[in-house]
C-alpha angles and dihedrals in degrees: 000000000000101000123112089271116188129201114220120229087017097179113235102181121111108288101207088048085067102025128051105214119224131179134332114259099177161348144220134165096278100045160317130298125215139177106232136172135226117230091201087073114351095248122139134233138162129241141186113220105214133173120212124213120236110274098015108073087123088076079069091033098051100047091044085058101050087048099052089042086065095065120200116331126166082224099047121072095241118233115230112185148332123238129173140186118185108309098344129094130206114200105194113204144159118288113252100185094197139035133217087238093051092049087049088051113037092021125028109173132122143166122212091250085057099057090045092054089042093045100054098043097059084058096052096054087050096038089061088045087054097060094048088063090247121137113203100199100190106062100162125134092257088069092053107093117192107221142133124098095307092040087226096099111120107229134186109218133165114073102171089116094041117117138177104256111207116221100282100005119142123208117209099172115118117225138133131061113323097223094059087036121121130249089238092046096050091043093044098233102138127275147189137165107343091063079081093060107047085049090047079054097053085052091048084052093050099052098051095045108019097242152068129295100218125020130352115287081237093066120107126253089255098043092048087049086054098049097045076055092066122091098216104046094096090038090059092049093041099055090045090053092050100047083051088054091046093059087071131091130235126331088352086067095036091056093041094058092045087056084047086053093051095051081045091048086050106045099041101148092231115077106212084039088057117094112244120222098270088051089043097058084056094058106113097252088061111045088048086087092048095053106035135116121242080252090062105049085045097061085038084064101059085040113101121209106156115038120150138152104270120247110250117286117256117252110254130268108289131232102272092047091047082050083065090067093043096044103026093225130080117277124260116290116252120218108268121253127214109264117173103226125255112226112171151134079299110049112088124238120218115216122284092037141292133071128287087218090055121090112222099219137074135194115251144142130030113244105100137204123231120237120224119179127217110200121166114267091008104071125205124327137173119260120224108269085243089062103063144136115224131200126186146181128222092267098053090259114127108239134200101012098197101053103137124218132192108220109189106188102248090055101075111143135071091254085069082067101051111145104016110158132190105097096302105131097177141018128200112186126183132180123302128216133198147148095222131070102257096171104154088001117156111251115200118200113215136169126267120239 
């Protein structure tokens, strides 16, 4: 990761001439996600829509090549195509319709033929991502789709951290969400391929008790570094986890403890003592499902592991959102509200430091650049002095007055922005208004007089 990667057959040709975009299905710190279809042959996919800042389209690039690198497999979400528009992408997957973070949360229930299921095939996916050399890095249950014709195929998906790992190299670079992060990784002391399975253990964790392993999703980034540093972090929650599953009766506490034994295999401090995906699945919670009788899965089935009160159910799509099915395009841009930025256990930082969820720029200074657009058969006009782009130095005075940036119009807040280089130590951007559509129109900054 990091070099000037570059995608082969990247389609340039207008996206919305081919796909019909839907609703919005989700959302991360890089992007949106749609459902769109595709007028060729009416079949639905799903996309996220992200820009890429000038210099730095190998972040897309990067992630896109290891994906593809990966080919077709049931546990991994499968890539589709490629399209881009100026500065825009548009990755084109499969539709998961659920995700493993949604089913913890809204509805917590499993059977102990469940978690097996669940549990093996997120090994599966990363043990096929394993022997193709390929370290994944941000293993959390957000990153688990469920998906397939059933829609109850378990699929590892997000591969915007992932990297080729050479025989005997060590990584030390720092990256993911602190709370699934290794002890090896936070304390820089070289890692490969097992980082993936403490962090595949953290998730297990999660999903059979609804929290962290180590540490509350509220601490800081410092203060959950310092915890995963403590010997004795894993042992404490361990031991809590396993007096709870003592208080069953029967097969209930037996299987309980065998799920217990595979989140211990997986987070054993020391690396070359930690199981790897192909042992784990031989761990014997696991193979259960692989060995037993149609009796036995039967009775696996009634048997409940995992039951707690749901988490509150999310309001439903607003208007704007619900506009997207009716219209096909993204709804109009509002204009964007202060927010401080939450950076915590669960935000995850990008190589090199700093949060993906953290927008670079802040808004200083006074002094204040002009916006003319250029659309196609109108010419350039002058935008109202209410409607600008700003960029700042340090010390309030606008730099580098012809930096150029594209503005599609669902992209219509400074995190949009996040990573622009060239000088520019700050961006203020308020709302634009046009008669014209200026979707992926070029926006000059100059001077005002």
């Amino acid at each position: 990761m990091g070099s000037c990667a570059s995608v082969n057959n990247v389609e340039r040709s207008p996206f919305y001439a081919r796909f019909i975009l839907q609703e919005k299905i989700g959302q991360g710190s890089y992007g949106k996600v749609y459902l769109v279809k595709d007028k060729r042959n009416q079949k639905i996919l799903a996309v996220k829509v992200q820009a890429a800042a000038f210099g730095r389209e190998w972040v897309i690039t990067d992630e896109v090549n290891v994906w593809r690198s990966l080919g077709r497999h049931p546990n991994i979400v499968s890539f589709h195509d490629l399209r881009q528009e100026a500065n825009v992408y548009f990755i084109l997957m499969e539709v998961c319709p659920r995700a493993l973070s949604d089913r913890v949360m809204y509805s917590p229930q499993w059977t102990a033929l469940d978690l097996m299921h669940d549990f093996k095939q997120a090994l599966l996916g990363l043990s096929h991502m394993h022997a193709r050399r390929i370290l994944h890095r941000d293993i959390k249950v957000q990153n688990f789709l469920y998906g397939g014709r059933d829609d109850r195929t378990l699929k590892l998906a997000d591969f915007g951290l992932s990297v080729h790992l050479r025989p005997g190299e060590k990584l030390d670079a720092v990256c993911g969400s602190p709370a699934f992060m290794a002890p090896e990784m936070v304390m820089r002391q070289g890692y490969e391929f097992k980082i993936d399975m403490w962090s595949m253990g953290v998730t297990f964790f999660m999903v059979m008790y609804g929290t962290l392993l180590v540490g509350k999703p509220k601490m800081s980034v410092p203060e959950m570094k310092e915890a995963i540093k403590s010997p004795t972090a894993t042992k404490t929650a361990l031991q809590g986890a396993m007096q709870k599953a003592d208080a069953c009766e029967g097969e209930e506490r037996e299987l309980k403890h065998a799920a217990l034994d595979v989140v211990k295999q997986l987070t054993v401090r020391e690396p070359t003592q930690r199981v790897g995906p192909k042992d784990a699945l031989d761990l014997p919670f696991i193979h259960l499902v692989a060995v037993a009788g149609e009796e036995d899965l039967a009775r696996y089935r009634k048997i409940l592991l995992v039951d707690r009160p749901p988490a509150a159910k999310k309001k439903a799509v607003t208007e704007p959102e619900a506009d997207v099915v009716r219209s096909g395009k993204p709804p109009v841009p509002r204009k964007p509200q202060p927010q401080s930025p939450r950076v915590d256990a669960l935000t995850p930082v990008v190589p090199g430091g700093g949060s993906s969820g953290n927008p670079p720029f802040t808004t200083s200074g006074e002094r204040q650049l002009g916006v003319n657009v250029s659309d196609s058969g109108q010419g350039k006009r002058r935008a109202k002095s209410s409607n600008v782009i700003t960029f700042q130095g340090s010390d309030g005075v606008a730099k580098r007055q012809s930096d150029r940036i594209q503005l599609p119009d669902h992209l219509d807040s400074p995190n949009s922005f996040r990573g622009i280089e060239g000088g520019a130590s700050s961006l203020k951007l308020q709302r634009f208004k046009s008669a014209g559509n200026l979707e992926g129109s070029q926006l000059s900054a100059e001077a005002l007089s």
